[in-house]
N, CA, C and O atoms as a GROMACS GRO file, in nm:
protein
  264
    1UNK      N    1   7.422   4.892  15.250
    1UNK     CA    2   7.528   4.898  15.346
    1UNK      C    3   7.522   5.035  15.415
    1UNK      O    4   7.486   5.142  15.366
    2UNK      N    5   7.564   5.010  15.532
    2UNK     CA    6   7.550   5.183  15.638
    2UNK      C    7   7.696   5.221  15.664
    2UNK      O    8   7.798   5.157  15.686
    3UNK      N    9   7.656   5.390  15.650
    3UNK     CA   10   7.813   5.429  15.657
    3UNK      C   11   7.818   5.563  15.794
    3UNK      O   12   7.722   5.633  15.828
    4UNK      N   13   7.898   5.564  15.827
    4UNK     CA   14   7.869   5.661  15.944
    4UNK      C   15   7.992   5.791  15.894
    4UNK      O   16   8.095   5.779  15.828
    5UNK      N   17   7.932   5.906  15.954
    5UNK     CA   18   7.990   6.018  15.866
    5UNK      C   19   8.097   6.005  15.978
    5UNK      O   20   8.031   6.003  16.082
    6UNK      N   21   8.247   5.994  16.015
    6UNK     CA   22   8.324   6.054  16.131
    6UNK      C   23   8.409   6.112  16.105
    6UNK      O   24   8.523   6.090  16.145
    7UNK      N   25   8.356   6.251  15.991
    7UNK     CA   26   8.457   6.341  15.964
    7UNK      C   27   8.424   6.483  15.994
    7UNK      O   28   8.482   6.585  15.959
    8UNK      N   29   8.304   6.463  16.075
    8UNK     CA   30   8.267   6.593  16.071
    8UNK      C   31   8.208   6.613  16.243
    8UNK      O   32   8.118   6.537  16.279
    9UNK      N   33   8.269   6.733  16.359
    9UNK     CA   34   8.224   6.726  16.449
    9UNK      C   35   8.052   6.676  16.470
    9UNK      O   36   7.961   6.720  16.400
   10UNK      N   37   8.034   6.568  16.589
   10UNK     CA   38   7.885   6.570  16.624
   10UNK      C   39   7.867   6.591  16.726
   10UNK      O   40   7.764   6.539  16.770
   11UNK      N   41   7.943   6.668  16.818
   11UNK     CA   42   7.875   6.664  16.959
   11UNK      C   43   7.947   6.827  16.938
   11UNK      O   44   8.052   6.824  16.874
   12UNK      N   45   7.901   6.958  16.982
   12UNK     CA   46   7.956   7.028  17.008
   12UNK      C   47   7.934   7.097  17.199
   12UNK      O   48   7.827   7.106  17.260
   13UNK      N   49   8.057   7.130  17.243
   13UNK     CA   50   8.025   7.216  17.361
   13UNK      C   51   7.976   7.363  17.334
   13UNK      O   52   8.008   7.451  17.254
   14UNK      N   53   7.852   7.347  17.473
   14UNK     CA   54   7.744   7.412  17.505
   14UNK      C   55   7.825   7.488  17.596
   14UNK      O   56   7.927   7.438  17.645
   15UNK      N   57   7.781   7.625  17.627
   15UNK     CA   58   7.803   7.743  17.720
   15UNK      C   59   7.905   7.753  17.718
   15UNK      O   60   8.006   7.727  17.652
   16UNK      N   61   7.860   7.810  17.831
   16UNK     CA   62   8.068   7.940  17.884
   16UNK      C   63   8.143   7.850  17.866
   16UNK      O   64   8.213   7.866  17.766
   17UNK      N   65   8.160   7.757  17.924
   17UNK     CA   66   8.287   7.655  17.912
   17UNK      C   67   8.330   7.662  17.810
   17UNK      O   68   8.421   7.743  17.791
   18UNK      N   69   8.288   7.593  17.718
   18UNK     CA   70   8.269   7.557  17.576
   18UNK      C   71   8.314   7.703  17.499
   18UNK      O   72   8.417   7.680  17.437
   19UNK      N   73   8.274   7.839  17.483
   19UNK     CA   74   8.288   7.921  17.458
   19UNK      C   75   8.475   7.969  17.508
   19UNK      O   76   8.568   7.988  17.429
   20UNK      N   77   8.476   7.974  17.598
   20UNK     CA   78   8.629   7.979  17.728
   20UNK      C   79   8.764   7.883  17.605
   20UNK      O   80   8.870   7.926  17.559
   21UNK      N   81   8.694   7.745  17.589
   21UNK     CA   82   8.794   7.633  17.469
   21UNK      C   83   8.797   7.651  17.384
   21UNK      O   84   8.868   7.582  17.311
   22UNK      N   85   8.712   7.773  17.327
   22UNK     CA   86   8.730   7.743  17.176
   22UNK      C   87   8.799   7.931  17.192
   22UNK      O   88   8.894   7.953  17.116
   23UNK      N   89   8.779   7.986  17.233
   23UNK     CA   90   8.828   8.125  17.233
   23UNK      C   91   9.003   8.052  17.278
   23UNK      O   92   9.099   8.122  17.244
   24UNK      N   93   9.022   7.967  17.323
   24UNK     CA   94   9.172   7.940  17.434
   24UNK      C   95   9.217   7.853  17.254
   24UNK      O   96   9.333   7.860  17.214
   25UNK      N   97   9.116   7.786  17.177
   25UNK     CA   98   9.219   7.705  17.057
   25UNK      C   99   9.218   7.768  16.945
   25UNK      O  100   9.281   7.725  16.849
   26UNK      N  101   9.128   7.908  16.937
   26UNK     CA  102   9.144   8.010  16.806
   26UNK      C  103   9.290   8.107  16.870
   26UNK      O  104   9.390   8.091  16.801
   27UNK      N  105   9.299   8.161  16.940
   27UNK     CA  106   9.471   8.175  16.999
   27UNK      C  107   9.543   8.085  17.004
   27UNK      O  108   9.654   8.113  16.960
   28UNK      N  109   9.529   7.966  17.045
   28UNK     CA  110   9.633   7.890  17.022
   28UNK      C  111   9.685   7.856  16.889
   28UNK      O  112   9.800   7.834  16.851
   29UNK      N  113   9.568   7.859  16.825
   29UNK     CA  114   9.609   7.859  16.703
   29UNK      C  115   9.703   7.934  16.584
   29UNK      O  116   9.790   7.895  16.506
   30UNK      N  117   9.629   8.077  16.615
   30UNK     CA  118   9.721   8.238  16.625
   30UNK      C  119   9.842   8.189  16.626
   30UNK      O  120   9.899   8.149  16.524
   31UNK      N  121   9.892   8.187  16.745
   31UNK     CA  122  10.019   8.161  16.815
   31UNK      C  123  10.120   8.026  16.726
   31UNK      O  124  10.240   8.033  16.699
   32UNK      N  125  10.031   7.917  16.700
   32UNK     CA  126  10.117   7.850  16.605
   32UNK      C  127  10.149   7.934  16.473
   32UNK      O  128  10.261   7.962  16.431
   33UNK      N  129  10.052   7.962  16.427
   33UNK     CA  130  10.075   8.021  16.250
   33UNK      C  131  10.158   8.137  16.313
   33UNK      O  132  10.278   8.123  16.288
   34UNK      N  133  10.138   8.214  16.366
   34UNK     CA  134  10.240   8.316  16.318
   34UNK      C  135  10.365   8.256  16.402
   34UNK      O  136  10.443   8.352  16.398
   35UNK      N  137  10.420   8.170  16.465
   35UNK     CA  138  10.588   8.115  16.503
   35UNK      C  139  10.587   8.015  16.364
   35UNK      O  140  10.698   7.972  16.331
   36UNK      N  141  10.497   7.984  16.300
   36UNK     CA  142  10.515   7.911  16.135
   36UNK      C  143  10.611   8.042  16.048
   36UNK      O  144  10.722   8.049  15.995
   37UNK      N  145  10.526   8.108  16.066
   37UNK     CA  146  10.574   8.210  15.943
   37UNK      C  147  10.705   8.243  15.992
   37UNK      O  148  10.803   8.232  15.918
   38UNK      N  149  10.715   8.288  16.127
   38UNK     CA  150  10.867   8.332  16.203
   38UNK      C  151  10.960   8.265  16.148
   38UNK      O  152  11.052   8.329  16.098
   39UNK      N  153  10.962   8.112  16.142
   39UNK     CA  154  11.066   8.029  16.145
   39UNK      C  155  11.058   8.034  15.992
   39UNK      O  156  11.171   8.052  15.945
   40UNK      N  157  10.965   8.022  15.900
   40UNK     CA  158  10.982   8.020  15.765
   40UNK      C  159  11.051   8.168  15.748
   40UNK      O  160  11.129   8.137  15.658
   41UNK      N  161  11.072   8.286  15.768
   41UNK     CA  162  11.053   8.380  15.720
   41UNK      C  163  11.252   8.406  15.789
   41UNK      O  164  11.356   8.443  15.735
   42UNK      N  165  11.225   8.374  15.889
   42UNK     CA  166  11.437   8.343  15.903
   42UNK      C  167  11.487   8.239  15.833
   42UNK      O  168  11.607   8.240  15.807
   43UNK      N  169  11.433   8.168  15.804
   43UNK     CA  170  11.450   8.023  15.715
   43UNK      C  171  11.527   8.096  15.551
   43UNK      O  172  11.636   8.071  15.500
   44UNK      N  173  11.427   8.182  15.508
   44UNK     CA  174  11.457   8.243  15.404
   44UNK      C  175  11.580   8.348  15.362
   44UNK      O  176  11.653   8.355  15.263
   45UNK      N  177  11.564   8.452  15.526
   45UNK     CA  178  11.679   8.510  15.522
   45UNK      C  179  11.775   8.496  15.516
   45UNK      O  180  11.858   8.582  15.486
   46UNK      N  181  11.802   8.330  15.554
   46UNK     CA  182  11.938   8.283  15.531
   46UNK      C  183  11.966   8.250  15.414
   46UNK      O  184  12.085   8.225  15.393
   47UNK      N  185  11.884   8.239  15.316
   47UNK     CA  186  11.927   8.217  15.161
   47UNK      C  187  12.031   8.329  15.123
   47UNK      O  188  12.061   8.419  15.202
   48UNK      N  189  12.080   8.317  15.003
   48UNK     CA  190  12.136   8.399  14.917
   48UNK      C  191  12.042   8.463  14.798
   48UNK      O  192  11.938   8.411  14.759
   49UNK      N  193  12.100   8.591  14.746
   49UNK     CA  194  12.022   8.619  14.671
   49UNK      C  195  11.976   8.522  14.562
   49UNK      O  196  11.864   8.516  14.510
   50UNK      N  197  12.082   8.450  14.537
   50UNK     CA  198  12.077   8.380  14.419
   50UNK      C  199  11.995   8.238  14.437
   50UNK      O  200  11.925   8.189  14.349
   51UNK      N  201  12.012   8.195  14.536
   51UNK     CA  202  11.902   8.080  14.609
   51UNK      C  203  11.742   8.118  14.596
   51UNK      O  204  11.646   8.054  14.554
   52UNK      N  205  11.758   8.268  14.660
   52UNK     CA  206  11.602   8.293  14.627
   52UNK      C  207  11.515   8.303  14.528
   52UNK      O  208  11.394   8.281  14.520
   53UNK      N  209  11.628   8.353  14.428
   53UNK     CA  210  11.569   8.345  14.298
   53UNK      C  211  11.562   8.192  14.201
   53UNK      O  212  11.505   8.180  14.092
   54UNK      N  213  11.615   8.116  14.254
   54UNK     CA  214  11.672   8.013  14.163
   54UNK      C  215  11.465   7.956  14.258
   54UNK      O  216  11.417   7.869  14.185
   55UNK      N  217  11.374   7.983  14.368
   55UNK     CA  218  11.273   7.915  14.407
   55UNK      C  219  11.185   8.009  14.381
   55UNK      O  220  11.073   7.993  14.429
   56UNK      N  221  11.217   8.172  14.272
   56UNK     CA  222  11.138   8.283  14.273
   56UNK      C  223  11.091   8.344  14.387
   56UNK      O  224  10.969   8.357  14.385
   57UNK      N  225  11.135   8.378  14.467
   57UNK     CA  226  11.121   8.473  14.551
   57UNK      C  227  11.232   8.570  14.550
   57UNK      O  228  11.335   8.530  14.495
   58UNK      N  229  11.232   8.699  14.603
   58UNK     CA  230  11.289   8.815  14.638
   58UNK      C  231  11.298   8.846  14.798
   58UNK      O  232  11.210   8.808  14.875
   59UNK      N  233  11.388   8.904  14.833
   59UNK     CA  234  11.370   8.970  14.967
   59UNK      C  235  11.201   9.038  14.997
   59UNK      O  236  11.116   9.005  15.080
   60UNK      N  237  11.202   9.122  14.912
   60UNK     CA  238  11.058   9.179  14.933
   60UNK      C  239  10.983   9.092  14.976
   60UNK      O  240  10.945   9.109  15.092
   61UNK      N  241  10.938   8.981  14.907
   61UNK     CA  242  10.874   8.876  14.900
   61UNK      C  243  10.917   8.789  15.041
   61UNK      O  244  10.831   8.808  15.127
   62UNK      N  245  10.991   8.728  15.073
   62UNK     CA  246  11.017   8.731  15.198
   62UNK      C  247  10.964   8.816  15.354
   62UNK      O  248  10.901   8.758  15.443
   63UNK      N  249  10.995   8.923  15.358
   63UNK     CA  250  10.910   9.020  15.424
   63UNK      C  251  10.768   9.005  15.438
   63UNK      O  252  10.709   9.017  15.545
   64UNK      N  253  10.727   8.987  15.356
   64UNK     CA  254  10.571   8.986  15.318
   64UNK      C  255  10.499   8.849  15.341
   64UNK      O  256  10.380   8.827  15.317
   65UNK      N  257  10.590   8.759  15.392
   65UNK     CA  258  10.528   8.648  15.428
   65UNK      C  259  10.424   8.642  15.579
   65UNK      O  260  10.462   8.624  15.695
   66UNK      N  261  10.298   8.662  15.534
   66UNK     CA  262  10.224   8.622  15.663
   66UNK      C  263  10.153   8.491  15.640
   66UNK      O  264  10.088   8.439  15.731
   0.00000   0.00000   0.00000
């Protein structure tokens, strides 16, 4: 029986173009993860001390979320 791999890119873009999309979706990407962490990281501040600890975290720990 034949199986076809379609999990793994097979065509990739060639030249500048191609270079231009992938430089434009490694920032875009940037740009999601760190408004991830933003919203997680006010998410947290609104806990109480006692909330934070009751999921082990600390303020410190909070802060330090990248």
């Amino acid at each position: 029986m034949a199986a076809f791999d379609t999990t793994r890119a097979q065509f990739e873009t060639a030249g500048f173009a191609g270079r231009i999309g992938q430089t434009f979706a490694t920032l875009a990407a940037a740009v999601v993860a760190w408004n991830d962490d933003r919203v997680t990281r006010n998410a947290l501040n609104g806990l109480t001390e006692r909330e934070l600890e009751d999921i082990g975290l600390s303020r410190f720990d909070v802060d330090n979320i990248r």
